[in-house]
C-alpha positions in Angstrom: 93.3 100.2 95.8 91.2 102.0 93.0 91.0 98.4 91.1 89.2 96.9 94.0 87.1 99.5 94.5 85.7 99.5 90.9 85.6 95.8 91.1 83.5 95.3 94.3 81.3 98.7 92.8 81.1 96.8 89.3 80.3 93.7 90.9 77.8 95.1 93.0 76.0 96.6 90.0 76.2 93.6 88.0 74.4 91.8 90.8 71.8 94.4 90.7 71.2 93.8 87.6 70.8 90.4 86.9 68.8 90.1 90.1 66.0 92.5 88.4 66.3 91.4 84.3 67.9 87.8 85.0 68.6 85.8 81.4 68.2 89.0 79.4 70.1 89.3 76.0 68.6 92.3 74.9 67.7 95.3 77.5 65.4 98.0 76.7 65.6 101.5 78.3 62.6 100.8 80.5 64.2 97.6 81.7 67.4 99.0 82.8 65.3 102.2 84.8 63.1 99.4 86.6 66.5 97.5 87.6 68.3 97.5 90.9 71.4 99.9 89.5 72.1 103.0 90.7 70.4 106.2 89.7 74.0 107.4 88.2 74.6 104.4 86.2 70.6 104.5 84.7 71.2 108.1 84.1 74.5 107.2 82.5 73.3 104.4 80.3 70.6 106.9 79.3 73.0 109.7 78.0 75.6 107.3 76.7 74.1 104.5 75.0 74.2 105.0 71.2 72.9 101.1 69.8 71.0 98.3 70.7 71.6 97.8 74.5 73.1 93.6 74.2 74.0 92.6 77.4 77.9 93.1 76.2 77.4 96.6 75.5 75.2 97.3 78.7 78.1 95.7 80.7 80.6 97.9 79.2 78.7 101.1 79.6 78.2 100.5 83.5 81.9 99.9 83.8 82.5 102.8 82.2 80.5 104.6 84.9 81.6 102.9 87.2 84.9 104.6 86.4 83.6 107.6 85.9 81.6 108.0 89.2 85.1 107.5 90.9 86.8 110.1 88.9 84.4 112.2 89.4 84.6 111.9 93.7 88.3 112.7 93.4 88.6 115.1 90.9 85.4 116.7 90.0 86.2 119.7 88.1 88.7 117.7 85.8 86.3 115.0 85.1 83.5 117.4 84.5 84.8 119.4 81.6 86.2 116.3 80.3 83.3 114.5 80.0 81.2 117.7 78.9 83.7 118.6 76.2 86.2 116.5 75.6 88.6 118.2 73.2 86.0 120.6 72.1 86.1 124.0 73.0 81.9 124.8 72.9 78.8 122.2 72.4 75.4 122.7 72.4 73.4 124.0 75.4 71.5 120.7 75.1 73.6 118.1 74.8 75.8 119.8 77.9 73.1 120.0 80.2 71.8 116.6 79.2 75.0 115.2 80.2 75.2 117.1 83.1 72.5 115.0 84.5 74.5 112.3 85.0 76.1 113.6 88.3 74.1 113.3 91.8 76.7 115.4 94.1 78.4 118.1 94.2 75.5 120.0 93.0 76.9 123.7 93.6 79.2 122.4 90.2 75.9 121.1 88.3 74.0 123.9 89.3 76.0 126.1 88.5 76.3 124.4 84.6 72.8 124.2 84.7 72.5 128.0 84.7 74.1 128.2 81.4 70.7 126.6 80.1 68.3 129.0 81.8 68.1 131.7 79.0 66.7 130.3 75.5 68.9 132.6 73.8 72.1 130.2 75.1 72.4 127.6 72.2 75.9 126.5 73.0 78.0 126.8 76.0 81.4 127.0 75.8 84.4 125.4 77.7 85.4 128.2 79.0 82.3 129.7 80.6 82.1 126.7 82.5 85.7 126.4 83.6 85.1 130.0 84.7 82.4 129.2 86.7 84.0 125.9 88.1 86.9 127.9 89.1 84.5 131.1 90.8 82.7 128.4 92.3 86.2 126.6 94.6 86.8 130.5 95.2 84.0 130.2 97.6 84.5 127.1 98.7 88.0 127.8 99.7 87.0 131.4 101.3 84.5 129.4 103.6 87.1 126.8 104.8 90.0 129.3 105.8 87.6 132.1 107.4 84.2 130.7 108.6 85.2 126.5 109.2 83.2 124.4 111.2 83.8 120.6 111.6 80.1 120.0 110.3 81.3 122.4 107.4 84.8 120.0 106.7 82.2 116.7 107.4 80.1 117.6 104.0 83.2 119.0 102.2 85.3 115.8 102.2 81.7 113.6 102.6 81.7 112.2 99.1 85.2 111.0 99.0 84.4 108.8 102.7 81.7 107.8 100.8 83.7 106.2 98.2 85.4 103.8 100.5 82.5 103.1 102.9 79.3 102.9 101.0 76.1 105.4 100.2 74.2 104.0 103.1 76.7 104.1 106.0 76.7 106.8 108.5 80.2 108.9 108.2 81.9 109.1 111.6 85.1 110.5 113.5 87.0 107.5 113.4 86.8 106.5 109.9 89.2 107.4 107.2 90.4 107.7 103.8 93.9 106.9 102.1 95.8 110.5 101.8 96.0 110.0 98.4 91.7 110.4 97.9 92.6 113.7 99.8 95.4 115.0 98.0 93.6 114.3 94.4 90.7 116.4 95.8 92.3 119.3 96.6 94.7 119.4 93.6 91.6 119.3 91.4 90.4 122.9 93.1 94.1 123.7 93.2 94.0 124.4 96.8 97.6 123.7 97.3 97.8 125.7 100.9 95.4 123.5 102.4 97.0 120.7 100.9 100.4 121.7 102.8 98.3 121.5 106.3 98.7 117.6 106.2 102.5 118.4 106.0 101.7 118.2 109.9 101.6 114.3 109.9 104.8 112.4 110.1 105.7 110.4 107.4 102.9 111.1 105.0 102.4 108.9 102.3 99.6 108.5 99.2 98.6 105.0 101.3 98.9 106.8 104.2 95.4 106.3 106.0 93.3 109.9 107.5 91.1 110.3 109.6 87.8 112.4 109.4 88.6 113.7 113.1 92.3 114.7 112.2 91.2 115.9 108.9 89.4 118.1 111.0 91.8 118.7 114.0 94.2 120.0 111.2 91.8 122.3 109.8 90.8 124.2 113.1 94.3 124.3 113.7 93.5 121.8 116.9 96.2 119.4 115.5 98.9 118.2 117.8 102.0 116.1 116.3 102.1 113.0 116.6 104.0 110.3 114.9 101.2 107.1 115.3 98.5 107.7 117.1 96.9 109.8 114.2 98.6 108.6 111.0 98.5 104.8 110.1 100.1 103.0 107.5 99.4 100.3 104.7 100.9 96.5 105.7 104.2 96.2 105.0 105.0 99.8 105.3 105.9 100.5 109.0 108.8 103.2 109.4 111.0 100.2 109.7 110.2 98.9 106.2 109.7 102.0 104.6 113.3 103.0 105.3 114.7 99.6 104.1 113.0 99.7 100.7 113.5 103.5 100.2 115.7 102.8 97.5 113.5 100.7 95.9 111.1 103.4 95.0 107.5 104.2 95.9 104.9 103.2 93.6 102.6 106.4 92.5 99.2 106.2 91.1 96.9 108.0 88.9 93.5 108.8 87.9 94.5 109.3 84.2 95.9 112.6 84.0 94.2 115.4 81.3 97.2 115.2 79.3 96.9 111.8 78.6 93.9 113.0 76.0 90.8 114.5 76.3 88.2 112.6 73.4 85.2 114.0 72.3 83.5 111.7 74.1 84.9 111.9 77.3 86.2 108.2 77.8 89.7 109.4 78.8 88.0 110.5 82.0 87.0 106.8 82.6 90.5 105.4 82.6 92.7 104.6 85.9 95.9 103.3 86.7 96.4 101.3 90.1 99.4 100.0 91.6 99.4 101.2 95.4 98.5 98.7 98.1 94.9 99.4 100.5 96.0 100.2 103.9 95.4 98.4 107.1 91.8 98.4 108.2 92.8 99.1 111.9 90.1 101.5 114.2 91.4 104.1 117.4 89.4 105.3 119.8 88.6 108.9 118.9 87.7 109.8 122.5 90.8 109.3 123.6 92.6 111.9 126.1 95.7 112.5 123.9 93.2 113.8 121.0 90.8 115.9 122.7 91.6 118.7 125.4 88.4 118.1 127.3 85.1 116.7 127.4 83.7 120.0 126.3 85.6 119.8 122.8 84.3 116.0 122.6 80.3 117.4 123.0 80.7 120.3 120.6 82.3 117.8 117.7 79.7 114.9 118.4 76.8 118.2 118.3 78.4 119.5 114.9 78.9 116.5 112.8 76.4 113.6 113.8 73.4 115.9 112.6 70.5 114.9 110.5 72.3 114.3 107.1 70.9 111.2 106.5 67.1 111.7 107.2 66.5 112.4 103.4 62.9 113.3 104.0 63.8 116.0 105.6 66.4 117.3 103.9 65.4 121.3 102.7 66.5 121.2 99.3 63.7 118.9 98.5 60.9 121.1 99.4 61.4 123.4 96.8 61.0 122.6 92.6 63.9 123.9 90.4 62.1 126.6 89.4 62.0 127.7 93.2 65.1 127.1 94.1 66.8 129.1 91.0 64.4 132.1 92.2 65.8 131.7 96.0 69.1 132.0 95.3 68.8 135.2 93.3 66.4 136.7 95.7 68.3 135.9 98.8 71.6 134.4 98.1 73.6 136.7 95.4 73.1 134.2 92.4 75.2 131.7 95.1 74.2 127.8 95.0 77.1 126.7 97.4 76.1 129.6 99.8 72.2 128.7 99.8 73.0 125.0 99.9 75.6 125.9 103.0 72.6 127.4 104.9 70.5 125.2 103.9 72.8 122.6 105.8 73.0 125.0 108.7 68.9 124.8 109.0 68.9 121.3 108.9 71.1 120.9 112.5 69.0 123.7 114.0 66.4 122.8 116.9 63.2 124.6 116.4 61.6 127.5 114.5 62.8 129.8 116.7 66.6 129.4 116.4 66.2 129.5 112.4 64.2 132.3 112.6 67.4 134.5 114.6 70.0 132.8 112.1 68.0 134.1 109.0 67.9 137.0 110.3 71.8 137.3 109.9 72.0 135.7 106.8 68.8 138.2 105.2 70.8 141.0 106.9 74.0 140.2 105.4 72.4 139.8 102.1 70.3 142.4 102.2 67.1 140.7 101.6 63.7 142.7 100.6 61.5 140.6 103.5 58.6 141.8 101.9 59.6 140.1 98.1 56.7 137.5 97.2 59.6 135.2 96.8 61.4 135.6 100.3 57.3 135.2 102.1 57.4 132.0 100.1 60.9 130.8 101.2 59.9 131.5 104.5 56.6 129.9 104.6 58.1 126.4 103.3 60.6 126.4 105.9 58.7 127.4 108.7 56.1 124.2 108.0 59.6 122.2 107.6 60.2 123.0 111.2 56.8 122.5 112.4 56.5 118.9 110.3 59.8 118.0 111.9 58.8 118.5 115.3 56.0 117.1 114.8 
């Protein structure tokens, strides 16, 4: 499963690459930010790359992120202070936040190890100010998905790891899914190992066993009914049948390297895997189906929750403000919280009109107790309220 995923992703980049620099030897750092490869892998080469860049050594470095783009989907905060710090318990401020650059999601993480770097007197950052931070920062995160859930809310949580198995560009929808095992690596990264136990609910769970987005959901909002097929799928080969004739033969577990295999001071332990479970059958349901939703009034309120404007990138709020904005807004009006600013920020986006953000900011300036009259907070305002006007526009 994860081999073919790095080898249709490595192939993809190679592609990209000899397509924009074809018959190259040599690359130069100019060549290799004009290519076709991704903005992780430039960024990656960029940080990484130590010598001349032969085509050998290029080749090897985009594998390697490659790798390390998938380890860090699944298991972000793992993969993040192992690439950071390897072994090392503090590095420069620098160096940290240079390779923090690397990573393009899960931004309330690289934020948040950004801020390490805002004061000048901060010339090294250690491990364990991060891991603090890392570990604060699923505290949130997990208070949000047991007492204020929404199935927009669970779309954007597990977002990234869909991602990984259908593309950048594809729209993420009810009836897709992801292997269990994509899901139960996730959460035993932020150790939430309650909300793991939820998918108890579906018989005969497996690693290979395939989830949906809408019963990752269902089982979330506590809307989850048992059933034994019409929500959990397996890989061929591995019907109940099979599976209880070749129980004693074992099941086959896999890995994304685990930290005590070695952490390097370079992080390549990070960008090691170990494969050996079969992809599961690429079969589609209907989700509008009556055994799944009570009534056509559940149907509407999923459809209005989920299929929002997450893809209209020009539009997307966090872009109208610089960093130097942004770090101000979320001291001014959300407590010094990225994931909460980034959250409402998300909330903004799937709202109608002016007048409908105006009334939800009220709540959220309330609840924060926000000084309306702060240069900062007029500003905030301002930008958004030409957002909505642009938009309808």
């Amino acid at each position: 499963m994860f081999e073919e995923i790095i080898d249709k992703k490595l192939k993809t980049a190679l592609d990209a690459l000899k397509s924009s620099v074809a018959g190259s030897k040599v690359y130069s750092a100019e060549s290799v930010n004009k290519s076709g490869l991704s903005e992780f892998i430039k960024t990656f080469v960029a940080v990484e790359a130590k010598e001349e860049l032969t085509r050998e050594y290029l080749y090897g470095l985009i594998e390697k992120a490659v790798k390390l783009n998938l380890n860090y989907t699944l298991r972000p905060k793992w993969t993040l202070l192992n690439f950071l710090f390897g072994n090392i318990d503090s590095k420069p401020a620098k160096e940290i936040l240079r390779k923090a650059e690397v990573f393009q999601f899960y931004l309330y993480y690289i934020d948040g190890v950004r801020s390490f770097g805002d004061e000048e007197s901060q010339l090294t950052i250690m491990y364990k100010q991060v891991e603090s931070m890392l570990n604060e920062t699923d505290r949130i995160i997990y208070d949000k998905l047991i007492n204020d859930i929404t199935s927009l809310k669970l779309k954007n949580f597990f977002l990234q790891i869909f991602r990984l198995k259908y593309g950048e560009e594809k729209e993420i929808s009810l009836d897709m899914y992801v292997p269990f095992i994509f899901i139960r690596l996730y959460l035993e990264d932020k150790g939430f190992t309650d909300l793991l136990k939820k998918f108890s609910q579906i018989d005969d769970l497996k690693d290979d066993t395939d989830v949906e987005l809408k019963t990752i959901i269902k089982i979330f909002t506590g809307k989850y009914k048992y059933y034994t097929k019409e929500t959990a799928r397996t890989s061929p080969g591995n019907s109940p049948a099979e599976k209880s004739a070749s129980a004693d033969s074992g099941h086959q577990q896999e890995n994304i390297n685990d930290s005590e295999s070695g952490n390097s001071e370079s992080g390549d332990s990070v960008i090691e895997f170990i494969n050996d479970i079969p992809e599961a059958e690429n079969v589609q349901e209907n989700f509008y189906s009556r055994e799944l939703l009570g009534s056509e009034e559940e149907k509407n309120e999923l459809l209005t929750e989920i299929i929002g404007n997450e893809d209209k990138k020009e539009l997307r709020i966090k872009r109208l403000f610089k960093e130097d904005e942004l770090n101000m807004i979320t001291k001014r009006i959300f407590k010094s919280n990225r994931y909460t600013m980034y959250e409402v920020f998300e909330e903004l986006e799937n709202l109608r009109d002016w007048r409908e953000a105006t009334e939800y900011l009220k709540g959220a300036f309330k609840k924060n107790k926000v000084n309306l009259y702060d240069k900062g907070v007029i500003l905030f305002v301002d930008i958004l309220n030409d957002y909505f006007e642009r938009r309808q526009n």
